[in-house]
BAFIVO-528761 format. One record per residue (C-alpha): y, z, x; residue in one letter. Coordinates in steps of 0.05 Angstrom, whole numbers, padded with zeros to 5 digits, always signed. Last residue first. Layout:
BEGIN
YZXA;...
//
This chain:
BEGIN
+00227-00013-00026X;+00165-00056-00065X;+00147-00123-00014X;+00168-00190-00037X;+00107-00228-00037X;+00118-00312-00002X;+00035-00288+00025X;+00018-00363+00024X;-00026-00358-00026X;+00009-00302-00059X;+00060-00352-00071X;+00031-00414-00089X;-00014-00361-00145X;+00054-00341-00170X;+00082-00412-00179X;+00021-00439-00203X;+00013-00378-00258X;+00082-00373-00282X;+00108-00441-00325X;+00057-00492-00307X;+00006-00439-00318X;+00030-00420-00374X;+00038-00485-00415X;-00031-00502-00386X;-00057-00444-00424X;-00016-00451-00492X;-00041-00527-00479X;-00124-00495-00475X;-00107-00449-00543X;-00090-00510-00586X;-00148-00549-00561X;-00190-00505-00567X;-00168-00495-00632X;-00175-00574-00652X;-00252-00576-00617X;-00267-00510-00663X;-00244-00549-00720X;-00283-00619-00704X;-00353-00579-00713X;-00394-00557-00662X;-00450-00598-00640X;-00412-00637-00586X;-00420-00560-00552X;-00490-00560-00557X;-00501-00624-00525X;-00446-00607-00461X;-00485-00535-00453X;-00557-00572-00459X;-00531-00626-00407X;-00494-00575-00356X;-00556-00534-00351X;-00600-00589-00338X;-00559-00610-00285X;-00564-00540-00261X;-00632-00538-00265X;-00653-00603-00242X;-00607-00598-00178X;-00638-00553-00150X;-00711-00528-00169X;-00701-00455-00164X;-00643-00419-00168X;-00629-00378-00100X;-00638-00308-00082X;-00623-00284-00010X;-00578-00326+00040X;-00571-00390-00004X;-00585-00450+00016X;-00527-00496+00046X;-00514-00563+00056X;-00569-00596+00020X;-00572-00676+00030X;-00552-00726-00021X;-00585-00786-00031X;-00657-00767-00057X;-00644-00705-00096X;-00570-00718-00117X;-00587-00792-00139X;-00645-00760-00177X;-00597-00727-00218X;-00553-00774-00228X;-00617-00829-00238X;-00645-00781-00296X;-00578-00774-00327X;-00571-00849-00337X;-00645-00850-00364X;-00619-00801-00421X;-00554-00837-00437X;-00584-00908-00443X;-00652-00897-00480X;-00602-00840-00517X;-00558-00901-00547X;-00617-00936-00577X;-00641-00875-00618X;-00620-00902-00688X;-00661-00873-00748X;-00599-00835-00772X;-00537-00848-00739X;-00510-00775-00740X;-00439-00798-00693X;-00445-00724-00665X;-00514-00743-00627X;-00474-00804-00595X;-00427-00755-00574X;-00477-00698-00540X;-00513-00762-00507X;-00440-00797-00482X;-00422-00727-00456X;-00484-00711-00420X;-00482-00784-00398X;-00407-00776-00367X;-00429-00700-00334X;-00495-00726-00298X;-00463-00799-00282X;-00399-00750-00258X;-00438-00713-00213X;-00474-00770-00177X;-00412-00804-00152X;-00383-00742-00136X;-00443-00728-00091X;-00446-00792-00062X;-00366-00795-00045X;-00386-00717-00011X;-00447-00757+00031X;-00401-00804+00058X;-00351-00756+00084X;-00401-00716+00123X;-00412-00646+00099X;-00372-00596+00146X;-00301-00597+00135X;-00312-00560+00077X;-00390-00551+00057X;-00412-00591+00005X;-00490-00592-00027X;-00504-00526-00048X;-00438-00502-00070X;-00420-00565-00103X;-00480-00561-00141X;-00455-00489-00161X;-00395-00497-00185X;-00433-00552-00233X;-00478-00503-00250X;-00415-00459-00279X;-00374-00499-00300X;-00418-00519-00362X;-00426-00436-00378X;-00347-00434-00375X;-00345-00485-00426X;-00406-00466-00464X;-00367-00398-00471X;-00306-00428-00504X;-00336-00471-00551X;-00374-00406-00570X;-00317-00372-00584X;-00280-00416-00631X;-00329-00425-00674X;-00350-00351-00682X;-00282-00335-00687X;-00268-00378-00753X;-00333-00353-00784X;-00322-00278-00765X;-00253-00272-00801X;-00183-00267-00766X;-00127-00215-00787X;-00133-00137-00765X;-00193-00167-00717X;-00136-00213-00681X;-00100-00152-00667X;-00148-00110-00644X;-00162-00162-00595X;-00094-00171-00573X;-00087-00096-00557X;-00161-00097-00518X;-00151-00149-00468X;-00093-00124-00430X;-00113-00053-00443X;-00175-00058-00402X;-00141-00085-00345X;-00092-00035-00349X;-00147+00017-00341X;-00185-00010-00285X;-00227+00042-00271X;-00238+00081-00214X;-00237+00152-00259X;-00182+00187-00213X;-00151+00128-00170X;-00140+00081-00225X;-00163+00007-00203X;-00103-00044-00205X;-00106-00112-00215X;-00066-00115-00283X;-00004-00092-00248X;-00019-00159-00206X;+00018-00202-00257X;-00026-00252-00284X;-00054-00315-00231X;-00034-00262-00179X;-00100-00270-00147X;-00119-00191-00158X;-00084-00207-00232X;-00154-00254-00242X;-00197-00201-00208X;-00173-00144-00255X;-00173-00189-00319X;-00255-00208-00302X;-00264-00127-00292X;-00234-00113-00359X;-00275-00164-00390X;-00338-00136-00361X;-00330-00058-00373X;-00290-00071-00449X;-00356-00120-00462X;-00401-00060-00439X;-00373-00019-00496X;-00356-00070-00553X;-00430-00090-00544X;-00456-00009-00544X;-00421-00009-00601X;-00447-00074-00644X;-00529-00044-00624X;-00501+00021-00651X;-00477-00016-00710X;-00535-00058-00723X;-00578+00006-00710X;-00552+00036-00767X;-00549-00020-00818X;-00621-00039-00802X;-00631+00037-00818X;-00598+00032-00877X;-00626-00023-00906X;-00700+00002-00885X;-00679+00062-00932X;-00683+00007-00984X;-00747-00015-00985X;-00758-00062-01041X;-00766-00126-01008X;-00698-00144-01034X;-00666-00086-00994X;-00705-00106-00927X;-00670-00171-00938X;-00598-00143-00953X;-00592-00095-00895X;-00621-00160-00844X;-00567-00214-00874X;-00509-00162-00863X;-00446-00215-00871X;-00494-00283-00884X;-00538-00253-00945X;-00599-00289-00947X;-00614-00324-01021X;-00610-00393-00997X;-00649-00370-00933X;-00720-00352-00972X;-00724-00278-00949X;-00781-00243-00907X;-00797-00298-00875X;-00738-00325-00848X;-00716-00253-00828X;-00784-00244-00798X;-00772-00318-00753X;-00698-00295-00734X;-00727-00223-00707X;-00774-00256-00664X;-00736-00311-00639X;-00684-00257-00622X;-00724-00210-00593X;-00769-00262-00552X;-00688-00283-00517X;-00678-00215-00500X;-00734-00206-00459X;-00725-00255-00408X;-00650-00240-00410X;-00658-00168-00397X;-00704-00183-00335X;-00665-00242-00308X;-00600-00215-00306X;-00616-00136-00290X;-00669-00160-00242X;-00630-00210-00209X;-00573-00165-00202X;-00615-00109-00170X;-00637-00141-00110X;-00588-00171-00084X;-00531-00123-00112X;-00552-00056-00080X;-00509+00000-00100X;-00470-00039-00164X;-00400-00026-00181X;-00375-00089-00144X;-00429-00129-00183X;-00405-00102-00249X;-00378-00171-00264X;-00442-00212-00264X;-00470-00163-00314X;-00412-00183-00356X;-00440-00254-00359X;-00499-00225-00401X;-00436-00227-00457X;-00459-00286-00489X;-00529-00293-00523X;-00511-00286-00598X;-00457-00338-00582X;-00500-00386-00570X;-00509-00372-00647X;-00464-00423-00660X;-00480-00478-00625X;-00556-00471-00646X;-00537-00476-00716X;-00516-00538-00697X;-00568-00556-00665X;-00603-00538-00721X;-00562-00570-00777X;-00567-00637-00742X;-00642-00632-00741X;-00654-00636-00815X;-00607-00594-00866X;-00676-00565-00897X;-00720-00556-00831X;-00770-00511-00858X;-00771-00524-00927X;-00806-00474-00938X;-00816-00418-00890X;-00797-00372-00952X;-00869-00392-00970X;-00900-00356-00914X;-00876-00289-00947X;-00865-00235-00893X;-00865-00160-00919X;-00902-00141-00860X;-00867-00193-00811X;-00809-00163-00821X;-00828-00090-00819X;-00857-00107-00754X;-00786-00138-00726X;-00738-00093-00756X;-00783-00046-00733X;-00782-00064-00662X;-00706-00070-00671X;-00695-00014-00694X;-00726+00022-00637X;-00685-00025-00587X;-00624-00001-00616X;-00635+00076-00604X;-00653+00049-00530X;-00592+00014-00528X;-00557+00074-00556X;-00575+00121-00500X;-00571+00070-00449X;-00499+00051-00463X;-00477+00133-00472X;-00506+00133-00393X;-00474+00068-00371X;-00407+00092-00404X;-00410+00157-00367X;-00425+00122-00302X;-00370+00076-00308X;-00318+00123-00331X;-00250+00139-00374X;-00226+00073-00391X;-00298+00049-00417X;-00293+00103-00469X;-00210+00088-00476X;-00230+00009-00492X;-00293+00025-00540X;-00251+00079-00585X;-00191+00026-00590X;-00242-00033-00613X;-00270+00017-00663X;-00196+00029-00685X;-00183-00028-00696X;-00250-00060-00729X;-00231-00004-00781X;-00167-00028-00790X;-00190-00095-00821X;-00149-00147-00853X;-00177-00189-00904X;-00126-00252-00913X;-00141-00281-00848X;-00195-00336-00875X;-00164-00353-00933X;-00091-00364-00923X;-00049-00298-00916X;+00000-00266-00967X;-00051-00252-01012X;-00075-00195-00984X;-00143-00165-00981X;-00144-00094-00942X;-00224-00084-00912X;-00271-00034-00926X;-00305-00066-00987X;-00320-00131-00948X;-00381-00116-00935X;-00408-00091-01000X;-00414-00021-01009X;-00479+00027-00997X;-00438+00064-00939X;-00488+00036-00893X;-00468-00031-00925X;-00390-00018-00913X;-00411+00009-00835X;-00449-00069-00832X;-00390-00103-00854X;-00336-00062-00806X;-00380-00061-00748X;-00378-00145-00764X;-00304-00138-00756X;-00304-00105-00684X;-00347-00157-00655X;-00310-00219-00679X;-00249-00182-00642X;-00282-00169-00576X;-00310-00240-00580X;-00236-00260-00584X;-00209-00222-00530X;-00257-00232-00487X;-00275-00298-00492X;-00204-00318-00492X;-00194-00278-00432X;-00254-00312-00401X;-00228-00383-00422X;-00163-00375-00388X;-00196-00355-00332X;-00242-00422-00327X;-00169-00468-00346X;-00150-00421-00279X;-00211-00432-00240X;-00203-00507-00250X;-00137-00501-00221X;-00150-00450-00166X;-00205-00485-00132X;-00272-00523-00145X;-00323-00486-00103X;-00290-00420-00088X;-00245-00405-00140X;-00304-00431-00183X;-00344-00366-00161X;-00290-00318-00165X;-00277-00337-00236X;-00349-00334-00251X;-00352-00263-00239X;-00288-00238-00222X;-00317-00156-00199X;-00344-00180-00145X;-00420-00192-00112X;-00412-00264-00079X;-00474-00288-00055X;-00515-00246-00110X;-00475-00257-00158X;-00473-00325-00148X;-00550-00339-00149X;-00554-00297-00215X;-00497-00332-00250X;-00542-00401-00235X;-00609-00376-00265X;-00572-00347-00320X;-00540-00409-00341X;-00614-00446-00347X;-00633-00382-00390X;-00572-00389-00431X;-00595-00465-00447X;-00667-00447-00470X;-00635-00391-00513X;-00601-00427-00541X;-00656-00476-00568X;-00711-00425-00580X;-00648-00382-00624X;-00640-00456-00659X;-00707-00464-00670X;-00714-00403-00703X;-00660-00415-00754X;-00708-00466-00775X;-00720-00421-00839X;-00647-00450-00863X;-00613-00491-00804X;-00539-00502-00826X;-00509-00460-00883X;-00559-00402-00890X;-00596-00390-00827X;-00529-00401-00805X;-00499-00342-00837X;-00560-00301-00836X;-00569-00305-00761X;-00493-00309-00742X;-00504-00223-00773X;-00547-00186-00731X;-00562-00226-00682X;-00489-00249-00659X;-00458-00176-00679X;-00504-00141-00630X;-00549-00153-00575X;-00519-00181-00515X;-00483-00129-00481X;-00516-00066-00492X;-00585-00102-00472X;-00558-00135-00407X;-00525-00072-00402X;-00588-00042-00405X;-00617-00081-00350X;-00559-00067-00308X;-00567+00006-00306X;-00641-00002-00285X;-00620-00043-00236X;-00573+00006-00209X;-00497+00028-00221X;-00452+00081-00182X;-00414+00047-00126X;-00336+00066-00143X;-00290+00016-00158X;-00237+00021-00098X;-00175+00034-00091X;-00105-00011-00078X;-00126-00060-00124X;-00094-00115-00078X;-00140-00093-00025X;-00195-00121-00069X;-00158-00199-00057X;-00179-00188+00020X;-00255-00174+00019X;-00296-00199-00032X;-00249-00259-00048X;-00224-00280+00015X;-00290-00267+00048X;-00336-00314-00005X;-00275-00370+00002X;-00224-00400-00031X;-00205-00468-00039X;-00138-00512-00042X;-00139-00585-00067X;-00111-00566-00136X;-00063-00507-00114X;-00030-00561-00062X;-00022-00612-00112X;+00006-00565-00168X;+00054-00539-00104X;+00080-00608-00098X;+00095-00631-00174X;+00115-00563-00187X;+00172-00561-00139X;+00238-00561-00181X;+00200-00499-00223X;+00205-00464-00159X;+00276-00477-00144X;+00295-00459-00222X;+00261-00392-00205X;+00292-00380-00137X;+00361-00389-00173X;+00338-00346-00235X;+00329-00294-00186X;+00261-00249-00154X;+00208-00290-00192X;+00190-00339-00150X;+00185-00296-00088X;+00132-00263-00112X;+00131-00187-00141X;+00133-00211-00209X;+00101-00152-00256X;+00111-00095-00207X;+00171-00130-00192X;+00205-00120-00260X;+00184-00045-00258X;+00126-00018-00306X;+00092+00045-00262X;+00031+00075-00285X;-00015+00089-00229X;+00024+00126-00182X;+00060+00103-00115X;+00035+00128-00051X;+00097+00115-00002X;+00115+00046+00031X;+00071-00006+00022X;+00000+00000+00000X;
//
């Protein structure tokens, strides 16, 4: 630090713009005059693994404390991922899009999450911070995709944090033997859609934040606790299910055909997010080779049964024009005539919801306190308290706007929204690290970088083309995928057979490279042409709002941290 020790909470001007930039209007208007050339220097420039676990966690000024095992990070795989997307996207899109097929979609999802895992892992592992995949495509593809990448995070974040917090609110109304949408305030003020508001999801959001404020450890403990409570639930959710199950129910099976599906399958992608957070808690963690690829894999592995499980004995149980898409599981066991099962599907929905909003407020805040670290948002936001080594600003960046949007925004339009989102970051991702593998700056022979490029963008172009052609629904008409599939065949074999390796990793590495990750990439690109127009429109929206920033703050701050233009505090 410079100067004296200064406390945690301080709010100055410069403690929000501390670069050069930002210091006058004059230096400000000088910046802005030089956009064109620092843009070009932010988009060419790289990181690397000791810049970012070394130098940018100085600019915390203390450090997260080591306290987390495998064992920790299993159960935050658990805590994180199982919750509102099970619970309740099950029953809405086994309803709308897929019917009893809903199965198929969780197979399909979970297929594609698996691929992504695989890649998180090997990063995690090579570079264990606290930015996740921020970090990682700092590294590999530079500031500017990293900052449409961070954008994306927050948005994750802060929307999944809010979608979160108003399915508690449904499934606490059917524990309370109302309907779900007893709790909330209806006004007719709003449009459809944002005209329930829900102070409930507030204040649950609020609770989360100041637990995972206070500490790691403590959270990890509470997190295990009610994970295991959830898994118990969920066992019986499951072998109650299937007790009850009427084959029947399984029929029609595929009643809005294979569009509705993958659609489906879109959707409830967002049923698996949030193992990224594991990735984040890699600072925090004593030994992260080895116990990062068992807390991934591991709770992954297993997760992804659960939820093919559990969709199948919903199916089953209850033909899906009749399922209930705001507590689909409490309503089911209720029409099979045991209605104590309704509350304890209620219960363990909402533990299974808290432990989400817990580890969530962990991860995000720890993806926020490596972005500010860069200086990409103001560095206040980097900083680790020096009492419960947490980043508590961090934490409250992300959690005010999500309590707002949960006052306001209804599951269906966040659902969308989010998952477009996450298949973006979860498309960078392999892609990140293909270049890892195969370029090395100022190492890898010109030649062989034009091949790689070359290859890359056959694998992303006939991921796209596929995922489009799918979205035109020409029934009967498969001409276009005998040219989009066989093009993605010869990128990827072009990268095995033309493209030497420039690196292997030092101790866990994906297998199979580059079929994975260009796997990865295609399911990610197919199941996000599945979404509907909307989403594509919102993401839209939200990714100018981003570049408006950036353009605006974020390049000029990042120029100037990068080359160190930080006006010291007096």
């Amino acid at each position: 630090m410079d100067g004296e020790e200064r406390g945690y909470w301080r709010w100055s001007k410069r403690d929000f713009f501390p670069e050069e930039s930002f210091q006058s209007f004059s230096s400000y208007t000088a910046a802005l005059s030089q956009t064109c050339s620092r843009f070009k220097n932010r988009l060419v420039s790289r990181s690397d693994d000791e810049n970012e676990r070394v130098e940018l966690r100085k600019q915390s000024e203390y450090e997260m404390k080591r306290c987390l095992t495998w064992w920790d990070l299993v159960w935050f795989g658990f805590g994180s991922v199982i919750g509102a997307g099970i619970f309740v996207l099950t029953g809405q899109e086994a309803r709308e899009e897929a019917g009893p097929a809903i199965v198929l979609s969780y197979v399909v999802s979970g297929f594609s999450v698996m691929l992504s895992v695989f890649c998180y892992t090997e990063f995690s592992v090579e570079v264990p911070v606290a930015g996740g995949s921020f970090a990682y495509l700092r590294i590999e593809l530079g500031d500017f995709t990293a900052f449409i990448t961070a954008g994306n995070i927050l948005l994750e974040g802060v929307v999944g944090t809010a979608a979160v917090g108003r399915a508690w609110t449904s499934y606490f109304a059917t524990l309370l033997n109302h309907n779900p949408n007893d709790l909330r305030v209806k006004t007719d003020i709003l449009s459809p859609g944002f005209n329930l508001l829900d102070p409930i999801a507030v204040v649950v959001i609020a609770a989360s934040a100041t637990l995972a404020s206070i500490s790691t450890r403590k959270t990890s403990l509470l997190n295990w606790i009610a994970s295991a409570v959830n898994t118990i639930v969920i066992l019986f959710v499951i072998i109650a299910g299937f007790i009850h199950a009427d084959a029947s129910n399984l029929t029609p099976f595929v009643p809005y055909g294979p569009e509705g599906v993958f659609r489906a399958a879109a959707v409830v992608y967002f049923a698996y997010t949030g193992f990224d957070s594991i990735a984040t808690m890699a600072e925090e963690t004593k030994n992260p080779s080895r116990d990062i690829p068992i807390g991934l894999l591991g709770s992954m592995s297993i997760i992804t049964v659960i939820y093919c499980l559990m969709a199948l004995s919903l199916s089953m149980m209850q033909k899906y024009t009749d399922i209930d898409p705001n507590a689909a599981y409490s309503v089911a066991f209720q029409s099979v005539g045991m209605k104590w099962g309704k509350y304890l599907v209620a219960l363990g929905a909402l533990k299974g919801m808290t432990t989400v909003l817990l580890v969530g407020a962990l991860g995000q805040a720890r993806y926020v306190t490596h972005i500010a670290r860069t200086h990409m948002i103001p560095p206040l936001f980097a900083l680790v308290h020096p009492k419960t080594g947490t980043p508590i600003n961090a934490n409250l960046l992300v959690t005010i706007p999500s309590a707002l949007i949960a006052l306001f925004s209804g599951l269906d339009v966040l659902a969308s929204l989010l998952s477009i989102s996450t298949l973006f970051i979860f498309t960078m991702i392999p892609l990140a690290l293909l270049v890892r593998r195969y370029y090395v700056r100022e190492v890898t022979p010109r030649a062989d970088l034009l091949k790689l490029i070359i290859c890359l963008l056959i694998v992303v172009a006939s991921s796209m083309c596929t995922s489009a052609y799918w979205g035109m629904k020409l029934k009967g008409s498969w001409i276009g995928y005998t040219i989009t599939v066989p093009l993605w065949f010869l990128g990827t074999l072009g990268i095995v057979f033309f493209v030497p390796q420039q690196r292997a990793p030092k101790v866990w590495g994906v297998p199979l490279v580059p079929w994975i990750p260009c796997l990865s990439i295609a399911t990610n690109i197919f199941l996000m042409g599945s979404l509907e127009a909307q989403a594509f429109v919102r993401f839209g929206v939200c990714t100018l709002v981003m570049l408006l920033y950036y353009f605006l703050f974020g390049l000029h701050a990042t120029y100037d941290m990068a080359h160190q233009q930080i006006v010291p505090m007096s």
